[in-house]
C-alpha positions in Angstrom: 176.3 93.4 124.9 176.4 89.9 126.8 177.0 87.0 125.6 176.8 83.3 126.7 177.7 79.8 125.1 176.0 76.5 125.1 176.5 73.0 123.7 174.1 70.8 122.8 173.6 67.4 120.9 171.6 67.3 117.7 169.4 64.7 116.5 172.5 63.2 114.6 174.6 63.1 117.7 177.0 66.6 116.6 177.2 68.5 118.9 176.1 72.1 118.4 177.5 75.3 119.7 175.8 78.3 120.7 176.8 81.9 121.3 174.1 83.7 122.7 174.1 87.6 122.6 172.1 90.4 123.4 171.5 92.3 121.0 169.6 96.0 120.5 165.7 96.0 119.6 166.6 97.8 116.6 168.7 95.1 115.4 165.4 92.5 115.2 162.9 93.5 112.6 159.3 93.5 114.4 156.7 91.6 113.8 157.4 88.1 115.1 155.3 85.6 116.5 155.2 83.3 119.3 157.6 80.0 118.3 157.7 78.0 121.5 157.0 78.4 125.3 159.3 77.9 127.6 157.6 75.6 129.5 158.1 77.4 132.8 155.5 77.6 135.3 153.4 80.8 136.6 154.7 82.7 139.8 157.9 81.4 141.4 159.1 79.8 138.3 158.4 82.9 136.1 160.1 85.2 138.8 163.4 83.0 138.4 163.3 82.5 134.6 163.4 86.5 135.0 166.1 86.5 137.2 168.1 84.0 135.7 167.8 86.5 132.0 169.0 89.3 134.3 172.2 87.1 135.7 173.1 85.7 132.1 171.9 88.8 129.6 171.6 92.2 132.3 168.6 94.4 131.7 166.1 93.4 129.3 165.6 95.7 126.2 162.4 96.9 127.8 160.1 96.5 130.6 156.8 98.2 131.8 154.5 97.6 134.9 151.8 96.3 132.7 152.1 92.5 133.7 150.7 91.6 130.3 153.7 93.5 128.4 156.6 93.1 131.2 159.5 92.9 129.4 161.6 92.0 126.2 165.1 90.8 125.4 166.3 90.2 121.5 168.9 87.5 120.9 170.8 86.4 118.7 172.0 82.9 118.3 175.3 82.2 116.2 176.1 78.3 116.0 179.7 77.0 115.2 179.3 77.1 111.6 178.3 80.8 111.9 174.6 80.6 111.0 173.0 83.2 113.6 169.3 83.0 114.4 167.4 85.9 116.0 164.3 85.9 118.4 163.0 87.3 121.7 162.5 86.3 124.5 159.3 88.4 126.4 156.2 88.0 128.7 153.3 88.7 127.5 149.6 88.1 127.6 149.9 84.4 127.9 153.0 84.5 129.9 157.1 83.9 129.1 157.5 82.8 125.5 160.1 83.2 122.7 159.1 84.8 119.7 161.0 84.8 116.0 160.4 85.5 112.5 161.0 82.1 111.5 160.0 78.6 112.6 162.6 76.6 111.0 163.7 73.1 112.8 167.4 75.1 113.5 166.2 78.3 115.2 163.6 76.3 116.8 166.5 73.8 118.2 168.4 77.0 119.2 165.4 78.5 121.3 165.2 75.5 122.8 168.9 75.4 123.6 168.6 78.6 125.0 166.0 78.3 127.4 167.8 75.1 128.3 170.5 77.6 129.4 168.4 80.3 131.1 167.0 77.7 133.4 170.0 76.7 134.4 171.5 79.6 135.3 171.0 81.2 139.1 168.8 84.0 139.4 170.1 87.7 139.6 168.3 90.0 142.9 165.2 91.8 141.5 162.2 93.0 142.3 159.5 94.1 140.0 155.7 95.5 140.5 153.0 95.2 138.0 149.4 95.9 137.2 146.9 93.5 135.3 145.1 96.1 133.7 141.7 94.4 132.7 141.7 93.3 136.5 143.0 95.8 138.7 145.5 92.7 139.9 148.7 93.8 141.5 151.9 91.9 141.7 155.0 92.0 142.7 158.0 89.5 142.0 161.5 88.9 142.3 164.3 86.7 143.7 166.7 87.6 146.6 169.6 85.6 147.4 168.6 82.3 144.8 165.1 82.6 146.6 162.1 83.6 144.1 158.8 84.7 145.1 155.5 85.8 143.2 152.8 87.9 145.2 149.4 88.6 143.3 146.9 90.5 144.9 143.2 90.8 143.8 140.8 93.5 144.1 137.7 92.9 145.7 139.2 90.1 147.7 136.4 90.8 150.7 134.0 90.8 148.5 131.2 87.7 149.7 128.2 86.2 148.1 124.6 86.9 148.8 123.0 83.3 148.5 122.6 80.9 151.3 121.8 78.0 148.7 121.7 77.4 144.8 118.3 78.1 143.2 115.9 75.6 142.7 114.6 74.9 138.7 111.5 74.9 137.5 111.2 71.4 135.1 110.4 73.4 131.9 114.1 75.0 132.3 115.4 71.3 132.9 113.3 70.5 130.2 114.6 72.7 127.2 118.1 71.7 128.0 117.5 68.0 127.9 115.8 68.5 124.5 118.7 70.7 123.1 120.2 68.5 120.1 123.1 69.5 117.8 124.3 66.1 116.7 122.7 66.5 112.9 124.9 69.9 112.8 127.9 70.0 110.7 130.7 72.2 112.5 134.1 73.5 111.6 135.1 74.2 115.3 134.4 70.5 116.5 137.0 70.7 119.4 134.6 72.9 121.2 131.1 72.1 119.9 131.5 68.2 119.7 133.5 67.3 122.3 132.5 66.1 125.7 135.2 68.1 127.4 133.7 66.7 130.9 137.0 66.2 131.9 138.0 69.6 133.5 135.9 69.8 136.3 132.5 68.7 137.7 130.7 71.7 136.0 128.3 70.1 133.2 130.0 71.9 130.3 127.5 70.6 127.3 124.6 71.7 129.1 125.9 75.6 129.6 127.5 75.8 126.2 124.4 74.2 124.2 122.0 76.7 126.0 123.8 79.5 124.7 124.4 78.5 121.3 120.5 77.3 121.2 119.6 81.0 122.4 121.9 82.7 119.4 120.9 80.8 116.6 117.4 81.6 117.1 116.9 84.0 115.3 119.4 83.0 112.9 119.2 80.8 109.0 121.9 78.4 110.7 123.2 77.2 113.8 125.9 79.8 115.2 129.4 79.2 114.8 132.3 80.0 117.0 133.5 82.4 113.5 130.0 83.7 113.9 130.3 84.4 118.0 134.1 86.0 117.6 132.6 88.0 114.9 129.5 89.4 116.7 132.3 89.6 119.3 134.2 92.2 117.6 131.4 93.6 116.4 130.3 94.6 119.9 134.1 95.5 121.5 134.5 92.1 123.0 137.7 91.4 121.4 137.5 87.7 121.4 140.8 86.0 120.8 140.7 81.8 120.9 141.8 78.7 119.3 141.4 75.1 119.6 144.3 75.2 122.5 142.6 77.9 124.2 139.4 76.6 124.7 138.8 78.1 128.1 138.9 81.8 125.8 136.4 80.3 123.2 133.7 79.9 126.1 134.6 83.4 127.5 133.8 84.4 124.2 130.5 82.2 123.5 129.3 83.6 127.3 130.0 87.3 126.5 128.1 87.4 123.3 125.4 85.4 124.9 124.8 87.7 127.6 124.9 90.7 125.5 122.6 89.6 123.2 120.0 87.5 124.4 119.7 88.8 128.0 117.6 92.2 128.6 119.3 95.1 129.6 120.8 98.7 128.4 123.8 99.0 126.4 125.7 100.2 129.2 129.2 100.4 129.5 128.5 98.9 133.0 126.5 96.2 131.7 129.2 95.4 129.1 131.5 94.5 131.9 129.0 92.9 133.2 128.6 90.2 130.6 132.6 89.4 130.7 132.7 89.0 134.0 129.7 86.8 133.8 131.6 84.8 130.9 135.1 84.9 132.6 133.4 83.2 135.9 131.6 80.4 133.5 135.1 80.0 131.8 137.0 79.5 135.6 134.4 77.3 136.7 134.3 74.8 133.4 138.3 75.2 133.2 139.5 76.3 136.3 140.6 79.4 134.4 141.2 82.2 137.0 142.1 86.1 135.9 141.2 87.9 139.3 138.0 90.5 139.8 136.9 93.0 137.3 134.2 94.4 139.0 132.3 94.3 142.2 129.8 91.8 140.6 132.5 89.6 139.2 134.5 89.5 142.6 130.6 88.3 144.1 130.5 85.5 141.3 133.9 84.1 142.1 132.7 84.2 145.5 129.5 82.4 144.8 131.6 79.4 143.0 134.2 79.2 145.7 131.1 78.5 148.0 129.8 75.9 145.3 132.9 74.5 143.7 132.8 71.5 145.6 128.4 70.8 145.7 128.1 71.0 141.9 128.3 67.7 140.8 125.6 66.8 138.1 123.9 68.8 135.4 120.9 70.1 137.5 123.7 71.5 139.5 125.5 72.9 136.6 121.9 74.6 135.0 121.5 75.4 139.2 124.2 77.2 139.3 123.7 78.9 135.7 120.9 80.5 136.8 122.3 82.0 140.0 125.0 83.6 137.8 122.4 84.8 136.0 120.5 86.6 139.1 123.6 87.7 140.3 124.1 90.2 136.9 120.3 90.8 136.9 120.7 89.1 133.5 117.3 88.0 132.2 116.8 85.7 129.6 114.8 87.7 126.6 
């Protein structure tokens, strides 16, 4: 077991001692949630955070090669009145974050202390390889003599589009966007159905997102909500997971459920992919949100915005390059 001290200052000015310790998984009941992030950032900065854990702590508890599970260490925190605080410390889904059973103003002030610490601390030699598994990404980090690095490589990388330009719109499909009106509709989930959110990129975000949700309540009582689209998302093994500070996952979510059930098609397992990587590319372009290739067809969208990213710049555009996406999958509108 390793153990390392810190001081810091509270807001009172006393200063506050830390002994931080290793401790076994078995000693930290399960079950905890996400508390803060450590603010570091991806690649480089997540290979040294990693090496830094190894120079001040040793070997984490666990590790994998699944990139979205890499490893955990449990710590406990005792101050110098002898209060101890437990959490972990792991990366995950979303990345390096610290984790506890309890969000109290103390064992948040000593998670903070503690990656205070971390990132101070020089990196150990590592190297580790991993596998997204819902992309086929492969990476491989690590840090050698205080020098970190962060490698990522994407399958499909070769992988071109087939359009030589965006196509053209018929005015009846500018038409029944521009009519599109929600502003009479009372919604729970206003961060994503009321906002603007124009500021991300030159992609005309309203015009996509209204489309969708015009084509899904169709045939609905009431206008669809986001609880409605994560449910039908569920529903159909989507397993839609967003909040209001993941919007980029709540559009991933609105485009998979929209191309799965109002575009024509089997209910192929191929087709199912289909439709995520469809909603993953809308989600990259709006937000800038990039997760690699799942398929053949998705590596061939990413390609097609790459070629576009810097020509859409109006809502024609936007509904333009919509409607290529839309060829691409051989997604049909029903």
């Amino acid at each position: 077991m390793m153990e390392v001290i810190k001081a810091l200052l509270n807001k009172e000015g006393v200063k506050r001692m830390y002994i931080f310790q290793a401790i076994e998984i078995q000693q930290f009941k399960l079950g905890s949630s996400k508390i803060i992030s450590p603010e570091v950032g991806f690649g480089q900065e997540t290979a040294q955070f990693r090496g830094s854990l190894l120079t001040l702590f040793g070997e984490p508890n666990f590790k994998t090669s699944n990139a979205e599970n890499a490893f955990q260490y449990a710590i406990r925190a005792t101050d110098n009145t002898g209060q101890a605080y437990t959490f972990t410390v792991y990366e995950g889904s979303s990345g390096l974050a610290i984790g506890s059973h309890h969000r109290d103003t103390s064992t948040l002030l000593a998670a903070q202390t503690f990656v205070q610490y971390v990132k101070e601390a020089s990196p150990a030699d590592f190297e580790e390889k991993m596998v997204y598994g819902d992309t086929g990404s492969r990476i491989v980090y690590g840090c050698k003599d205080g020098v970190c690095y962060y490698n990522e490589t994407l399958p499909f990388s070769n992988v071109s589009h087939n359009y030589e330009e965006l196509p053209q719109l018929s005015q009846s499909q500018l038409d029944e966007v521009l009519a599109i009106d929600f502003s009479n509709t009372t919604d729970e989930d206003s961060w994503f159905w009321k906002e603007e959110l124009l500021k991300f990129s030159n992609v005309h975000f309203p015009s996509i997102r209204d489309l969708m949700r015009k084509d899904l309540s169709l045939s609905r009582a009431n206008t669809v909500s986001l609880k409605e689209v994560e449910q039908i998302g569920l529903e159909e093994g989507f397993h839609p997971n967003f909040s209001a500070s993941t919007p980029e996952m709540a559009l991933i979510a609105l485009g998979e459920v929209w191309a799965w059930k109002t575009t024509a098609g089997k209910a192929t397992q191929k087709r199912h992919l289909d439709c995520s990587s469809f909603a993953w590319t809308l989600s990259r372009a709006v937000y800038g949100f990039h997760g690699g290739n799942l398929n053949k067809n998705h590596a061939r969208a990413n390609a097609l915005y790459e070629a576009y990213e810097d020509k859409i710049s109006s809502q024609e555009d936007t509904l333009r390059f919509f409607y290529a996406l839309l060829d691409l999958f051989k997604f049909k509108r029903l």
